[in-house]
C-alpha positions as CSV (number, residue, x, y, z in Angstrom):
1,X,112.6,123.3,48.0
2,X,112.5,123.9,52.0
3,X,111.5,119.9,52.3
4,X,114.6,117.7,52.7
5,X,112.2,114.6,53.0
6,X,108.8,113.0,53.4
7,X,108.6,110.0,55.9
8,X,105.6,107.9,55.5
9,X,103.2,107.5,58.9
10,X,100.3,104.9,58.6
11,X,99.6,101.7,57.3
12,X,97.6,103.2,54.3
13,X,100.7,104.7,53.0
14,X,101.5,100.8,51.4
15,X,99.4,101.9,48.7
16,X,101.5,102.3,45.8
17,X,99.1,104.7,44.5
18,X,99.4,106.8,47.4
19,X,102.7,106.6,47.3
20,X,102.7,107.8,43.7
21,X,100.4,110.8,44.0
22,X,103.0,111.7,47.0
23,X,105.9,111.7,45.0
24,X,104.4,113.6,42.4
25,X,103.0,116.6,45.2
26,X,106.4,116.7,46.6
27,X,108.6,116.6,43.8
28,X,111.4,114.0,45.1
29,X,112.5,110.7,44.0
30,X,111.9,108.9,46.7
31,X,109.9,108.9,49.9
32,X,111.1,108.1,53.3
33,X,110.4,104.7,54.8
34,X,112.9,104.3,57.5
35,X,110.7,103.5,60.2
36,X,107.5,101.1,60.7
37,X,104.8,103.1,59.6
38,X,102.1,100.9,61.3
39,X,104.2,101.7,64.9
40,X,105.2,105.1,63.9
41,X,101.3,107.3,65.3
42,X,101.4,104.8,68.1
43,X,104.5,105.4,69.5
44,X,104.7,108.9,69.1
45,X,101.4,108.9,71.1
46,X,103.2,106.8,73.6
47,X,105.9,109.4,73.8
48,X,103.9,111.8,74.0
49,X,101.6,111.1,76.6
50,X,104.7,110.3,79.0
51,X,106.4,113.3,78.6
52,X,102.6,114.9,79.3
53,X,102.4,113.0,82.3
54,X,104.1,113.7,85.5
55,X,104.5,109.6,87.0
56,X,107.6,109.6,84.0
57,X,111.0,111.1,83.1
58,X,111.2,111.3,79.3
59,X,114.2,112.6,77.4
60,X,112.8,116.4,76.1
61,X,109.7,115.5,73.8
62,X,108.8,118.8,71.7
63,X,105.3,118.3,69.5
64,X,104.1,121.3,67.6
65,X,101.0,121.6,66.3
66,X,99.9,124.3,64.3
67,X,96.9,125.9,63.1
68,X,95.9,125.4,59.5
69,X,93.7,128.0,58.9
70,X,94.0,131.6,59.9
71,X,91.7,133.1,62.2
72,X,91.1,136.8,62.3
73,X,88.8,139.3,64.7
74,X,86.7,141.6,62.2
75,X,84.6,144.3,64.4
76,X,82.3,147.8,63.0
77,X,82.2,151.3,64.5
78,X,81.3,154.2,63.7
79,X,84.3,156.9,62.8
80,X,84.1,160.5,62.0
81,X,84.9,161.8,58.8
82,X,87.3,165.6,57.3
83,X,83.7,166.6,57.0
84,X,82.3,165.5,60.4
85,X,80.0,163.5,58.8
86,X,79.8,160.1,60.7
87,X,80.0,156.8,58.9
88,X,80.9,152.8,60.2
89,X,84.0,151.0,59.1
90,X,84.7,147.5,59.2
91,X,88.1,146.6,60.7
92,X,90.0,143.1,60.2
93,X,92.7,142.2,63.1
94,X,94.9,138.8,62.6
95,X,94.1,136.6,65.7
96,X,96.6,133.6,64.8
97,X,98.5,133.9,61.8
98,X,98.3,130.3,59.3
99,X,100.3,127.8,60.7
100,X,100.5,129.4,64.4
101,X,101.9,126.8,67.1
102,X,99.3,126.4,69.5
103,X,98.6,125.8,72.8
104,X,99.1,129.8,73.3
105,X,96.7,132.7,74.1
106,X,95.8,136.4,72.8
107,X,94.5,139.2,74.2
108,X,92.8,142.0,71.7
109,X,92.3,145.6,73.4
110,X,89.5,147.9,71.8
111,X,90.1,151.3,72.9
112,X,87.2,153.6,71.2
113,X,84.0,151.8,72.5
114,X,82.3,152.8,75.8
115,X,79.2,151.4,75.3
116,X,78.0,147.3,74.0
117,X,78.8,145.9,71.0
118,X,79.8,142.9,68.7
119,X,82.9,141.7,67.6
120,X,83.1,138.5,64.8
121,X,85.9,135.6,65.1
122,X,86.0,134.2,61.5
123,X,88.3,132.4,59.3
124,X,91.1,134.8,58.0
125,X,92.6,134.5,54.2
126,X,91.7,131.6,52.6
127,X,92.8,132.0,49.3
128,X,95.6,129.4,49.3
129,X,92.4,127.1,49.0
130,X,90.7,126.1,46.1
131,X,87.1,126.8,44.9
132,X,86.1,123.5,45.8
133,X,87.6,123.5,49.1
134,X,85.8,126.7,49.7
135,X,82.7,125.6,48.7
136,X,83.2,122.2,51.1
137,X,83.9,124.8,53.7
138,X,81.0,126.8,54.1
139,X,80.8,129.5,56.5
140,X,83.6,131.5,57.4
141,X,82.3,132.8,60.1
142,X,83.1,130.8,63.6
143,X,81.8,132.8,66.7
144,X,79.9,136.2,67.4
145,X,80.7,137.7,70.4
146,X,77.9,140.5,71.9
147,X,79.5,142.1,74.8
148,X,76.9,143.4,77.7
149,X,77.6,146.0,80.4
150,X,80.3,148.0,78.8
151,X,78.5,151.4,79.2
152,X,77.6,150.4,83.1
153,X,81.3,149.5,83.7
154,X,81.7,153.0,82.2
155,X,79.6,155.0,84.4
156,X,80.4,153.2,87.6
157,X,84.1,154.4,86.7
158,X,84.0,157.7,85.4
159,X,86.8,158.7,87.5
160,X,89.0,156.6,86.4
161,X,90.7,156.4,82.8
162,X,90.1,153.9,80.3
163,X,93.0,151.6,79.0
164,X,90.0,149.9,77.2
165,X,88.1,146.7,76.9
166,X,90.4,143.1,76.6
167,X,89.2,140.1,75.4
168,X,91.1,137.1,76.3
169,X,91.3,134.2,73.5
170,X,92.8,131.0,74.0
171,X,93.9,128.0,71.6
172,X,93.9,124.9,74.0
173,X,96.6,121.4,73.3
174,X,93.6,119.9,71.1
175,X,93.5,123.3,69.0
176,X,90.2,124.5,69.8
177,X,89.7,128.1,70.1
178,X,87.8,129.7,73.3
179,X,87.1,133.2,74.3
180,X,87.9,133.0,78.2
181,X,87.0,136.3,79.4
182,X,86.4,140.0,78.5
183,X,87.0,142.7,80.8
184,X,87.2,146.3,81.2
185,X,90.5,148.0,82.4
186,X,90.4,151.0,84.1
187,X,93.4,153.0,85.7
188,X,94.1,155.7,88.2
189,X,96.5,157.8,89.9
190,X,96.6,157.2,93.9
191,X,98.4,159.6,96.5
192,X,99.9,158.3,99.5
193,X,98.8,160.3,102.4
194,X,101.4,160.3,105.3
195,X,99.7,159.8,108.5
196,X,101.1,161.1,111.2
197,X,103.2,158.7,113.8
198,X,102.6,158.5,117.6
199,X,104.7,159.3,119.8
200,X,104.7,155.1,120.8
201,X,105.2,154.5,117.4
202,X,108.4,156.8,117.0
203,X,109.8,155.6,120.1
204,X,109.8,151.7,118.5
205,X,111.3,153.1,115.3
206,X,113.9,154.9,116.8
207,X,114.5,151.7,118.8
208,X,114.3,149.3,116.3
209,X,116.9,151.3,114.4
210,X,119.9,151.2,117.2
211,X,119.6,147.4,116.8
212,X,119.8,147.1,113.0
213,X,116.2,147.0,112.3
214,X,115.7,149.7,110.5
215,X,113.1,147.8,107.9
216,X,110.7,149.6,105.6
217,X,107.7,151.4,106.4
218,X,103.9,150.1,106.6
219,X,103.9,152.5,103.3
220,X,106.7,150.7,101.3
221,X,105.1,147.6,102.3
222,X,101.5,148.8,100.2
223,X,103.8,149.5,97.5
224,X,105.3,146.2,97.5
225,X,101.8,144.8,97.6
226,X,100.7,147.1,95.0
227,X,103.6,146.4,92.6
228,X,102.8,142.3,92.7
229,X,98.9,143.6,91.7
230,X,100.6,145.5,88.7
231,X,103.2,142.4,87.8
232,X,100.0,140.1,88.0
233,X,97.6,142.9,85.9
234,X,100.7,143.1,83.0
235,X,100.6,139.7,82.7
236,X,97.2,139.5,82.1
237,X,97.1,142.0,79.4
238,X,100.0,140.4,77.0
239,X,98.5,137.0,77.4
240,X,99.6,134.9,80.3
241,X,101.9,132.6,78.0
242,X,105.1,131.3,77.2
243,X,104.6,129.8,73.6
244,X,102.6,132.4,71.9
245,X,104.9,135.1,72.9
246,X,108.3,133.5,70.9
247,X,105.7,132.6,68.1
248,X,103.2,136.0,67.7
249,X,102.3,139.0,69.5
250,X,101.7,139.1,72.5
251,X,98.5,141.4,72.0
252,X,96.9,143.5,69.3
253,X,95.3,146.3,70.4
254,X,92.5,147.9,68.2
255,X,92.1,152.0,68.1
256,X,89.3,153.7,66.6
257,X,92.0,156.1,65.2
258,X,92.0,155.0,62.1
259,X,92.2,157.9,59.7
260,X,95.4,157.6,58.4
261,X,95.8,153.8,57.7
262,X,96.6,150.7,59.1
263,X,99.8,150.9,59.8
264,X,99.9,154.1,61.5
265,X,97.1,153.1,63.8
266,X,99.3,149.7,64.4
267,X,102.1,151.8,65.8
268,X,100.1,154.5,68.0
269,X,98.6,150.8,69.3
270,X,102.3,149.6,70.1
271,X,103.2,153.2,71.2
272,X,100.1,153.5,73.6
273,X,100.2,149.6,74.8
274,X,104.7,150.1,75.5
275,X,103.8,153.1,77.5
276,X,102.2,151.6,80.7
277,X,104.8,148.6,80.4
278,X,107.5,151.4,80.4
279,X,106.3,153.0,83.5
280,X,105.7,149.8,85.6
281,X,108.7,148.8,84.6
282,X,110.0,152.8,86.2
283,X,107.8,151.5,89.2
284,X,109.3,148.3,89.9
285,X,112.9,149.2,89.7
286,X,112.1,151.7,92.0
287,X,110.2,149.9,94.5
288,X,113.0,147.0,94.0
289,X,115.9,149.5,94.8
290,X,113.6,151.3,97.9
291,X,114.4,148.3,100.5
292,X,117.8,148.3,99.4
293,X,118.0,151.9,101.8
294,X,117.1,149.8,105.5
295,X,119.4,146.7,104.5
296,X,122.3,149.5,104.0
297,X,121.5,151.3,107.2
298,X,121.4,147.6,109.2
299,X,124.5,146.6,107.9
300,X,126.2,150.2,108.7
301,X,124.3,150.7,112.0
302,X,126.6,147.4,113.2
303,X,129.1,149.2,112.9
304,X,129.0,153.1,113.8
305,X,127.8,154.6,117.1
306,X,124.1,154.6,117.9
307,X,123.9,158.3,117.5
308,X,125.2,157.8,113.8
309,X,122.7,155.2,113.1
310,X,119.6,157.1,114.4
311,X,120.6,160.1,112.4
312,X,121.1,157.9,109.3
313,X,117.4,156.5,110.0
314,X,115.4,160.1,110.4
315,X,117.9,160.7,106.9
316,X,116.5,158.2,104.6
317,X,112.5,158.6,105.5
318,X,113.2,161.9,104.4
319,X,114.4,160.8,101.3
320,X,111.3,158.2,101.0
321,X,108.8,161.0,101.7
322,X,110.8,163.3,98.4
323,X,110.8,159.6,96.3
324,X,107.5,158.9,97.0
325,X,105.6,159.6,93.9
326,X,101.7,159.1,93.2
327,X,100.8,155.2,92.3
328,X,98.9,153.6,89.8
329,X,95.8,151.9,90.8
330,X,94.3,149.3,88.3
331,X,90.4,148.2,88.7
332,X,89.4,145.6,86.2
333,X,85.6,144.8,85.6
334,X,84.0,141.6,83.7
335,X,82.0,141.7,80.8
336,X,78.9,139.8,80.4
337,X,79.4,138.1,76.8
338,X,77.3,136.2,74.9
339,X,78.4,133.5,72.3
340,X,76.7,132.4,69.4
341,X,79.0,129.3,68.4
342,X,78.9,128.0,64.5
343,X,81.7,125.8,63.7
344,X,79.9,122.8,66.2
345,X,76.2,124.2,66.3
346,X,74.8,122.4,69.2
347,X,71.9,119.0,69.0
348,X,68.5,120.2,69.7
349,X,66.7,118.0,72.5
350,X,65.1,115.6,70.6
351,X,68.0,115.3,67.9
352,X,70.2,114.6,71.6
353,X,67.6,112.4,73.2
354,X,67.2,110.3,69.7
355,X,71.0,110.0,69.5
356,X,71.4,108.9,73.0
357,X,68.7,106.4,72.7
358,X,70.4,104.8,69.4
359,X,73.8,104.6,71.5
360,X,72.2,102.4,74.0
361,X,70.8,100.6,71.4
362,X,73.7,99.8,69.8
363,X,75.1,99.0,73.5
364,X,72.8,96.1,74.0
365,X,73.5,94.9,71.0
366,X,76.8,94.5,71.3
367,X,76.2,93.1,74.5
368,X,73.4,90.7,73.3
369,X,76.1,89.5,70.2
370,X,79.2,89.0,72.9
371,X,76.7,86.8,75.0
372,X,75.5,84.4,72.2
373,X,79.3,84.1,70.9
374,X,80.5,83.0,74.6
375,X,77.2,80.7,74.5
376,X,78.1,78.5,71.2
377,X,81.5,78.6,72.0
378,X,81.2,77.4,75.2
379,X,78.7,74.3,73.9
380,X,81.2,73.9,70.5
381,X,84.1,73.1,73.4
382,X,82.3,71.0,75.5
383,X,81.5,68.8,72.4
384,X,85.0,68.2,71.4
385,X,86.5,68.2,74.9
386,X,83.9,65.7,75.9
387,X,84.6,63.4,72.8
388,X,87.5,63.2,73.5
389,X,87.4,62.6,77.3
390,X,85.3,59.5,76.4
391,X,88.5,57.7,75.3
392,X,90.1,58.5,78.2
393,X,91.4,55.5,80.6
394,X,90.1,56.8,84.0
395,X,86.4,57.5,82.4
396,X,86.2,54.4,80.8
397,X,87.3,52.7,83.9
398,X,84.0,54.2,85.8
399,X,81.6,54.2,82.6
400,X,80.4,51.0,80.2
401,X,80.0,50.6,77.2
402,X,76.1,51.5,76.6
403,X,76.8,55.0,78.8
404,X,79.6,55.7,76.2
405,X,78.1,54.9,73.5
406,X,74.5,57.4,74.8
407,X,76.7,60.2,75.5
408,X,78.6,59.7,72.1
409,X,75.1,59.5,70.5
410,X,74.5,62.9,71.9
411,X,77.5,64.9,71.4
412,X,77.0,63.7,67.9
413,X,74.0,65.1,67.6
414,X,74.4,68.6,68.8
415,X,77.3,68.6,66.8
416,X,75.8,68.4,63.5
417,X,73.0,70.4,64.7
418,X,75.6,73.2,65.3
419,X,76.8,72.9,62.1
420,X,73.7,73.0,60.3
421,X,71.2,75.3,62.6
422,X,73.8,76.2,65.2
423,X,75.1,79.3,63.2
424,X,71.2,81.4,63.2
425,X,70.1,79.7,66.8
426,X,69.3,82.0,69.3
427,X,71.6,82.1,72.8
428,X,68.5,80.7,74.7
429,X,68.5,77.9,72.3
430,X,72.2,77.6,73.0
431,X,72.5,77.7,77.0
432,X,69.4,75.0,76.7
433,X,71.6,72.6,74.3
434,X,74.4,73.2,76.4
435,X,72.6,72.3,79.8
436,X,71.3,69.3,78.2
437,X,74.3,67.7,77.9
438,X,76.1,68.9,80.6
439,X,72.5,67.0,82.8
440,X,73.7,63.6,80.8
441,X,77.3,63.5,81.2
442,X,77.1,64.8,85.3
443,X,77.1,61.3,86.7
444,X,79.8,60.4,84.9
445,X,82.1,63.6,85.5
446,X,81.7,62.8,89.4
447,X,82.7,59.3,89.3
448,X,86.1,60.7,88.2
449,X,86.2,63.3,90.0
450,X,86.0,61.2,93.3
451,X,88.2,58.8,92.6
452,X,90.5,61.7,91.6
453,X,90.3,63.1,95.3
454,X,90.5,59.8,97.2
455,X,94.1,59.5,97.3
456,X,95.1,63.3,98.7
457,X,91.9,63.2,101.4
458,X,92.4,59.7,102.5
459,X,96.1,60.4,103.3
460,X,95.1,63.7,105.3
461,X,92.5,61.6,107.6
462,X,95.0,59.2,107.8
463,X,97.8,61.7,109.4
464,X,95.5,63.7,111.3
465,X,94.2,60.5,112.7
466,X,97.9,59.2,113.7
467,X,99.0,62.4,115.6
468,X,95.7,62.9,117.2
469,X,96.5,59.6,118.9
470,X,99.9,60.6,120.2
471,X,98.9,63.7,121.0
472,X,96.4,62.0,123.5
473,X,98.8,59.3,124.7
474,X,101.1,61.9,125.5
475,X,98.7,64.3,127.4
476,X,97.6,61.1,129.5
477,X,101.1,60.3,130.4
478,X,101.1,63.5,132.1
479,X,101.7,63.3,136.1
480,X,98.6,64.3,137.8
481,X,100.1,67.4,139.2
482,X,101.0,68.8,136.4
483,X,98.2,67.7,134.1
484,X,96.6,71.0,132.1
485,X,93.6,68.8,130.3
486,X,90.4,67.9,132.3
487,X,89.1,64.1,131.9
488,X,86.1,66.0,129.5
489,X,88.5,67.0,127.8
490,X,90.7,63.6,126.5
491,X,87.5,61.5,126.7
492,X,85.8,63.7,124.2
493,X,89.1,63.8,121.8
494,X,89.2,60.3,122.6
495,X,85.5,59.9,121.6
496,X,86.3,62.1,117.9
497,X,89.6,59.5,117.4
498,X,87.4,56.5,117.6
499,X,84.5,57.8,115.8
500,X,86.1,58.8,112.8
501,X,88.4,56.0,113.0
502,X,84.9,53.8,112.6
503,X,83.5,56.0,109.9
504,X,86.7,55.3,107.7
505,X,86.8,51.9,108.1
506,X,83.3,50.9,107.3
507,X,83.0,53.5,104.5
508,X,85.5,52.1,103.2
509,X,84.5,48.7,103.2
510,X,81.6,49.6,101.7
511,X,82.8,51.2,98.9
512,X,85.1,48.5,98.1
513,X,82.2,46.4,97.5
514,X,80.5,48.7,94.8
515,X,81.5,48.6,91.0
516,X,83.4,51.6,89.3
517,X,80.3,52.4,87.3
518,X,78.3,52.6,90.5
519,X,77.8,55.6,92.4
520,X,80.2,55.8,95.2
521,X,79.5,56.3,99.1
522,X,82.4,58.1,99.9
523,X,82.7,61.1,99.5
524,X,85.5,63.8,99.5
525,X,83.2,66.3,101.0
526,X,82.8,64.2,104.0
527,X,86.3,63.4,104.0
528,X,87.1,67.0,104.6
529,X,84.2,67.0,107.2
530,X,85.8,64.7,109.0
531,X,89.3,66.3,109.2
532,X,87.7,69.5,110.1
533,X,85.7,68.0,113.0
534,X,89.2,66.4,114.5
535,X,91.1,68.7,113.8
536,X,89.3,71.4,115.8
537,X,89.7,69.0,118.8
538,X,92.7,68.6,118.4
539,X,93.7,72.0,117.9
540,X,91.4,73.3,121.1
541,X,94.0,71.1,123.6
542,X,96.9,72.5,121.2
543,X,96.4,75.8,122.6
544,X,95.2,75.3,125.7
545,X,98.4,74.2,126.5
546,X,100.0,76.8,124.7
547,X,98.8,79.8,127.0
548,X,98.6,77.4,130.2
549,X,100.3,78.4,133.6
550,X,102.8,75.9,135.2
551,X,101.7,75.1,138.9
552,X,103.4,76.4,141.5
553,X,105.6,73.9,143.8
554,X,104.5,73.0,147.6
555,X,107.2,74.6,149.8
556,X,106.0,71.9,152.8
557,X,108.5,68.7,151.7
558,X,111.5,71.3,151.0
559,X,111.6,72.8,154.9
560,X,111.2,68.9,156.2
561,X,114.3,67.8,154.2
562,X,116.6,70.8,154.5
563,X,116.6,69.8,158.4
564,X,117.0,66.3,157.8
565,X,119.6,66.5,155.4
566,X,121.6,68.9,157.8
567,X,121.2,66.2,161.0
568,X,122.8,63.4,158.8
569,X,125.3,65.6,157.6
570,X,127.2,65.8,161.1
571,X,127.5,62.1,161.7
572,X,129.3,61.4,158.6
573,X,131.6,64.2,159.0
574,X,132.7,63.5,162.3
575,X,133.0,59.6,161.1
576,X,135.1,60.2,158.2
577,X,137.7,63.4,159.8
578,X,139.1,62.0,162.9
579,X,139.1,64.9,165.4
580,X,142.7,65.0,166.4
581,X,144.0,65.7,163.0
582,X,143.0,68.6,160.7
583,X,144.4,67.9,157.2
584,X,142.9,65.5,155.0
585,X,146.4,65.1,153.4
586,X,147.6,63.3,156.8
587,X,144.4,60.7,156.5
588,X,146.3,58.4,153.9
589,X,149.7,58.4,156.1
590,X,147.8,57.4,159.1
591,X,145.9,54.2,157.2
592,X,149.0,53.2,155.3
593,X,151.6,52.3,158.7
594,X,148.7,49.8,159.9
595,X,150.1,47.6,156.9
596,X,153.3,48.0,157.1
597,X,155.4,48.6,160.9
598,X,157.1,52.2,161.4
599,X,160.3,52.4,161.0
600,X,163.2,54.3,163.0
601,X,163.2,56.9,160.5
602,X,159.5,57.3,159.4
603,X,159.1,57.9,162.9
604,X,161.2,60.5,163.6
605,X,159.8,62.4,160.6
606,X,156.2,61.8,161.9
607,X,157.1,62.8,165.4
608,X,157.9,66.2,163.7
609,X,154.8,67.4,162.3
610,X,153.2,66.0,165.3
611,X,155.3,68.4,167.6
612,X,154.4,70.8,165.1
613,X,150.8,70.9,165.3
614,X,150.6,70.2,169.1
């Protein structure tokens, strides 16, 4: 009744007899088939694994695994009876209840043993199983634990009391159960002495407290330290976890006290295991409300006089000396243990050396199958592609007819050889085939592979060749002052010009004369030799002019014409500005009355500015 609805998750759940047997387990009329089933595992691991990770930001992603089968703690000792007659009893403690969400951790306490002994992890009720599950399952029994050195941890601390011996179990992501540790926890109470301050020392305090810094003392300081020991200790004992605590207990604690049942024992356990909680609980409030006494008396000591605030200071050690109350000191010791694991018994030697051996057995031949796959069909494609090349314009342009009609032979050949013995052949056989007629067709394959490569390297020689020689016309044009290039230099590039300028011609000349079907003389590889020998020529010039200095100018020819040019200068201004008058304005008026005669009236008016500049 508390299952609302079964989805389907795998591919195998197609089966419609699957699906049957499900519907009659579950008791519905119909199962759930809303999503893919096939995608359904893989994108859940998807999810999963990013919300894991810490390179993604998933919306929340909540998984909970659970553990199927119960697991339980079962332990012996020895108890004394009304009649004080001693006699062993075998106790049972749930470690993780069925169905337990795991990852989450447990700590078990035994109380009553001082000295070694063994506890059992097993399988806990399993009657929900049938008897033929049981009887598929074997042992119940998962791990014994024998503990070593309890008795010296004992006598090393004999002043110290007991608060017994915790074993630490945890369930990890995958759901595999581990014992991490065992120790032994041993408590004690510590009084502070007070040593007595120096007179330097008293002197700083009562200084430090007129300016507000009235902070606590070395000896609230050790309790600080000591409470963040205790914080750290009580997280130890209920678990260290998050999960396990909203889910289960956060630790059973086993007393030998067991004379008047289970459950009674149970609640001593919780009384004993509250009781320390409950008094470093008492401890830290206190220790968190002690500092609080130096921040009041800074903020106060702002204020009042400095008589107030030193009187304030010597008041409140006086109240830490009557607070001050002996501390708990906690000593933990570790526990030698030794596991005998039987849920995954471990591969003798020779089982693990046989194993290994068959692994990289099975390696290589997985390796030796992929190899003589790549090798037939690597010679099955060269076949076809090479039949059908054969038809192709430019290969029949550079092959006749008796070549074709060879190769075909071949290729015909290995094919039905393929189809016949190719299947069992061995990859040897294979690469051999395959080299074979990759030998005949080789002459042919270059023939069109040239004349594929003419076209682009011919037109590369052909550029380089045309700016190489206005590159050099230009650097020759170069006045001789100013030239960058020695002589060496432009005959050599010169030399390289003319050279390959040669080669091209008569290569090509020569080639022209061959047939298609020949072998050809030119080459793209010395093409590109070619262009790579000019090229660096060229390029060596390129840069030498690039990083080249200018010459400096001769200074000689400038101070012989500044003089000269200063000399002429004089003449021509004293021939063009007549002396007598001082205004160039006046120069046309004086030219223009040599056309025309003066009259009475332009004369007056130029007898005025005369006057005027007399």
């Amino acid at each position: 009744d508390g299952i609302d609805q079964v989805i389907l998750v795998g591919g195998a759940t197609r089966v419609p007899k699957v699906q049957e047997v499900l519907l009659k387990a579950v008791g519905k009329e119909e199962l759930g088939k809303n999503i893919n089933a096939d995608e359904a595992a893989a994108m859940g691991a998807v999810y999963q694994a990013a919300a894991l990770s810490k390179a993604f930001k998933v919306k929340p992603f909540i998984v909970r695994d659970a553990a199927v089968f119960p697991i339980q703690v079962e332990f012996t000792r020895e108890v004394e009876e009304d009649d004080k007659s001693r006699s062993l009893k075998h106790n049972k403690r749930i470690l993780f209840q069925r169905m337990a969400p795991y990852p989450q951790r447990k700590v078990i306490t035994f109380n009553r043993y001082t000295d070694d002994f063994e506890f059992y992890v097993n399988y806990g009720d399993l009657t929900f199983l049938s008897q033929d599950d049981l009887r598929v399952f074997g042992s119940l029994n998962l791990t014994t634990v024998r503990l070593k050195g309890v008795g010296d941890s004992f006598k090393k601390h004999s002043d110290y009391e007991s608060k017994g011996i915790k074993a630490h179990f945890n369930m990890d992501e995958s759901g595999v159960l581990s014992l991490d540790r065992v120790e032994s926890v041993f408590e004690t109470l510590v009084e502070d002495k007070l040593e007595e301050e120096s007179t330097l020392t008293k002197l700083g305090n009562t200084i430090s407290s007129l300016f507000g810094g009235g902070g606590p003392t070395p000896e609230t300081g050790e309790n600080l330290t000591d409470s963040v020991q205790e914080e750290e200790e009580s997280l130890a004992e209920t678990g260290k976890e998050e999960q396990g605590e909203k889910q289960d207990q956060k630790s059973h604690t086993v007393d030998a006290d067991e004379e008047h049942g289970q459950e009674k024992q149970q609640a001593s356990d919780q009384e004993e295991t509250a009781s320390p909680k409950v008094e470093s609980e008492r401890k830290e409030e206190g220790e968190k409300l002690e500092p609080q006494g130096p921040k009041e008396n800074r903020e106060t000591a702002k204020e009042e006089d400095p008589s107030k605030s030193s009187s304030d200071s010597t008041a409140t050690k006086s109240e830490e000396e009557k607070i001050k109350a002996p501390k708990k000191q906690k000593l933990v010791h570790e526990i030698t243990m030794e596991l005998d694991v039987n849920d995954v018994p471990d591969l003798e030697e020779d089982e693990l050396k046989s194993s290994m051996k068959k692994l990289q057995e099975l390696t290589i031949r997985d390796l030796e199958k992929q190899e003589r796959e790549k090798s037939a069909n690597s010679l099955e494609s060269f076949i076809f592609e090479t039949q059908d090349k054969l038809y192709q314009e430019e290969y029949q342009f550079v092959s006749t007819e008796e070549q074709r009609e060879e190769i075909s032979k071949k290729l015909s050949e290995a094919s039905s050889w393929m189809e016949e013995e190719g299947y069992a052949a061995a990859t040897k056989e294979l690469k051999d085939k395959l080299s074979e007629l990759k030998k005949l067709c080789r002459n042919l394959f270059f023939r069109v592979e040239e004349r594929r490569k003419w076209p682009e390297r011919l037109a590369a020689l052909e550029s380089l060749l045309n700016h190489s020689t206005i590159f050099l016309r230009g650097a020759r044009m170069i006045p001789e002052s100013d030239q960058i290039f020695t002589e060496v230099e432009l005959s050599t590039l010169e030399k390289a010009i003319n050279e390959t300028t040669i080669w091209k011609n008569e290569t090509l000349a020569e080639q022209n004369k061959l047939t298609p079907t020949e072998k050809p003389v030119l080459l793209s590889k010395d093409i590109e030799f070619k262009i790579a020998a000019l090229d660096r020529e060229v390029q060596y010039l390129l840069n030498k002019a690039k990083f080249a200095k200018p010459k400096p100018k001769r200074e000689k020819n400038a101070t012989k014409t500044d003089p000269g040019k200063n000399t002429t200068a004089a003449p021509e201004t004293e021939n063009t500005i007549p002396p007598t008058e001082g205004k160039q304005e006046d120069k046309p008026e004086d030219i223009d009355p040599a056309k025309e005669p003066p009259t009475a009236e332009k004369a007056a008016i130029d007898d005025k500015p005369g006057s005027d500049s007399g």
